[in-house]
C-alpha positions in Angstrom: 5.6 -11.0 -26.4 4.2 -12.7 -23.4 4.4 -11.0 -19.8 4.8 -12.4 -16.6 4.0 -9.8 -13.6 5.8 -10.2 -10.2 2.4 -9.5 -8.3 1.8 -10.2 -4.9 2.9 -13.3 -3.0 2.5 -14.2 0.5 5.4 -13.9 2.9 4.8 -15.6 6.4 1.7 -13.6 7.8 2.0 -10.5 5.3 1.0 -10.0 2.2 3.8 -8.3 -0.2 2.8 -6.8 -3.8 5.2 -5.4 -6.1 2.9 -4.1 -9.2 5.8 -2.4 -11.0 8.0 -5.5 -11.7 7.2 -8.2 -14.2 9.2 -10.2 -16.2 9.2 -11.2 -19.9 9.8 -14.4 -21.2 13.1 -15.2 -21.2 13.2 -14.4 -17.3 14.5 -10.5 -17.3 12.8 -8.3 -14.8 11.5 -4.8 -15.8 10.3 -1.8 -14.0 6.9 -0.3 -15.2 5.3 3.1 -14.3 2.1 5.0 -15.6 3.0 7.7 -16.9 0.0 10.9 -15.9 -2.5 11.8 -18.5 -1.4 15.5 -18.3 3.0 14.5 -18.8 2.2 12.2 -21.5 2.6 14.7 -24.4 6.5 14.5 -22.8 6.9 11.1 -23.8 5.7 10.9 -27.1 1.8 9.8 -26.0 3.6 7.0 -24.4 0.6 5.3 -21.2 4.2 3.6 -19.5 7.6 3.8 -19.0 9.1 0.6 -18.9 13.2 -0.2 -18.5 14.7 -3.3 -18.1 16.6 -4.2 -14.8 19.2 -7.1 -16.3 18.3 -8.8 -13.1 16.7 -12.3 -13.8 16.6 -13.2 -9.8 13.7 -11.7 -8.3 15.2 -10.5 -5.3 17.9 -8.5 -7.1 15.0 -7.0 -9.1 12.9 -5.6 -6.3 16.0 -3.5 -5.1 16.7 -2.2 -8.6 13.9 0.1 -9.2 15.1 2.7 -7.1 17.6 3.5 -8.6 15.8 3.6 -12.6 13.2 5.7 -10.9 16.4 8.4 -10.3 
């Protein structure tokens, strides 16, 4: 599985970074948190919680994560 992150890109004079969107190979964006050291017993030993965002335009996928993070 190959993984493409977002990252940050340059927008006029500022500098924009999105580290918790990337997008897998066929072009669907994901959200992607850390989960804490000391919660991790909570989901299964998991290090991330990742859910897709069925948003393959990249725009549309930096206004999803709020609400998956709900």
């Amino acid at each position: 599985m190959r993984l493409s992150a977002v990252g940050c890109y340059k927008r006029s004079e500022a500098i924009s970074c999105v580290p918790h969107l990337f997008r897998r190979q066929g072009g669907t964006y994901y959200f992607r948190r850390a989960i804490p050291a000391n919660l991790r017993h909570r989901f299964d030993g998991r290090r991330e919680w990742i859910a897709s965002l069925r948003a393959k335009d990249r725009r549309q996928a930096k206004r999803l994560p709020e609400d998956v993070a709900k």
